[in-house]
N, C-alpha and C positions, 0 to 999 in steps of 0.2 A: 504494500500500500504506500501512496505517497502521498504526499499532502496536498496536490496538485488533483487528487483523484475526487471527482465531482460526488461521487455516489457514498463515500466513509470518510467517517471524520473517528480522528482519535477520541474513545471514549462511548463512542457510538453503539457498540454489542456487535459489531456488524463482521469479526473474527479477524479483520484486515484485509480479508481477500477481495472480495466483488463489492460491488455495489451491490445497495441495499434499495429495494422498491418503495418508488417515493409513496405508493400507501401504508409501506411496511413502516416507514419514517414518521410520516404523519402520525399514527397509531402509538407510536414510542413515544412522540414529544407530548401528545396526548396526555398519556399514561402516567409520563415523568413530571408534568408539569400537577396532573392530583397529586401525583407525592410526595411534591415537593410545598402544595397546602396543607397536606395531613401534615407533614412534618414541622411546618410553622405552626400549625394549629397545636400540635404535641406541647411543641414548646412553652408556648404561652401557655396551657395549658396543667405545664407540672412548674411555671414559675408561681398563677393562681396558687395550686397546692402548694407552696416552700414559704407564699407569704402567708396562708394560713398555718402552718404548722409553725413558723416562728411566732406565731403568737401565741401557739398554747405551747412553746418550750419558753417563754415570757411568762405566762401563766403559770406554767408547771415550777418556775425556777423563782417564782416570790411565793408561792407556797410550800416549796422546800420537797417537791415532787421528783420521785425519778423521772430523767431524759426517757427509762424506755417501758412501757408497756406491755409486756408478753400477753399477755389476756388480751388486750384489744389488737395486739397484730399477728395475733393465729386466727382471730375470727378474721379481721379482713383478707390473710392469707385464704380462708376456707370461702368467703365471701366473694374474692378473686375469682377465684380459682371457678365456680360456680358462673360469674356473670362471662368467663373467656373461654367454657365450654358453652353456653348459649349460644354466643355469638362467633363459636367455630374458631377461635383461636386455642393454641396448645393452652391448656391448664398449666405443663410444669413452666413454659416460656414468660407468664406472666407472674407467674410466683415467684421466678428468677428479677422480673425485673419489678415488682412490689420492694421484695428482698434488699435489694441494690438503693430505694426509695428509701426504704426506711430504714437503713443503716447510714444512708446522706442525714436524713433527719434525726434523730437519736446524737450523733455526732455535733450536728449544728445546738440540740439542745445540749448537749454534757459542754460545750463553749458558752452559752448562753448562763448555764445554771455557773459556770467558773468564773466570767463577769460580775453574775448577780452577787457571788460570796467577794468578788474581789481579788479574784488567783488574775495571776498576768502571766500565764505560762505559754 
């Protein structure tokens, strides 16, 4: 492939060899461009959820609360886990990434409650 070639561009899926059919193209830039608003939309999305949950690790840290919760994040694990086999996504893919959630949050609270006591570590 060279970059001179009308039919692929780097990055394209198109293997480098031929040209790729301009319906086939259309269809791609289609496809990439929903993905690329599900993926902003993600975004904004779990920034919503980071500015809620610092404020119940604000909550949790003047009332002298653990950062983490095991009883409320097995149920939402179970809870998860429930709403992403409804909606046909893996059950363990979303518990991996709950998991990954809220061990970012957990962390942001055990900062927040070492502020609230005054540690500067």
């Amino acid at each position: 492939m060279t970059t001179s070639d009308p039919g692929t561009t780097p990055g394209d899926g198109s293997g480098g060899g031929s040209a790729i059919d301009p319906a086939v193209r259309s269809e791609l830039t289609r496809l990439r461009e929903s993905i690329d608003n599900i993926d902003a939309a993600v975004v904004h999305m779990l920034a919503e959820r980071f500015k809620c949950t610092q404020q119940v690790g604000h909550l949790k840290a003047e009332h002298q609360l653990p950062p983490a919760d095991p009883a409320r994040e097995a149920r939402q694990i179970t809870r998860l886990r429930q709403l992403a086999e409804s909606a046909r996504l893996d059950p363990a893919f979303a518990e991996k990434l709950l998991n990954f959630v809220i061990a970012e949050v957990i962390r942001h609270h055990e900062t927040i409650a070492g502020e609230n006591r005054g540690d500067h570590s």
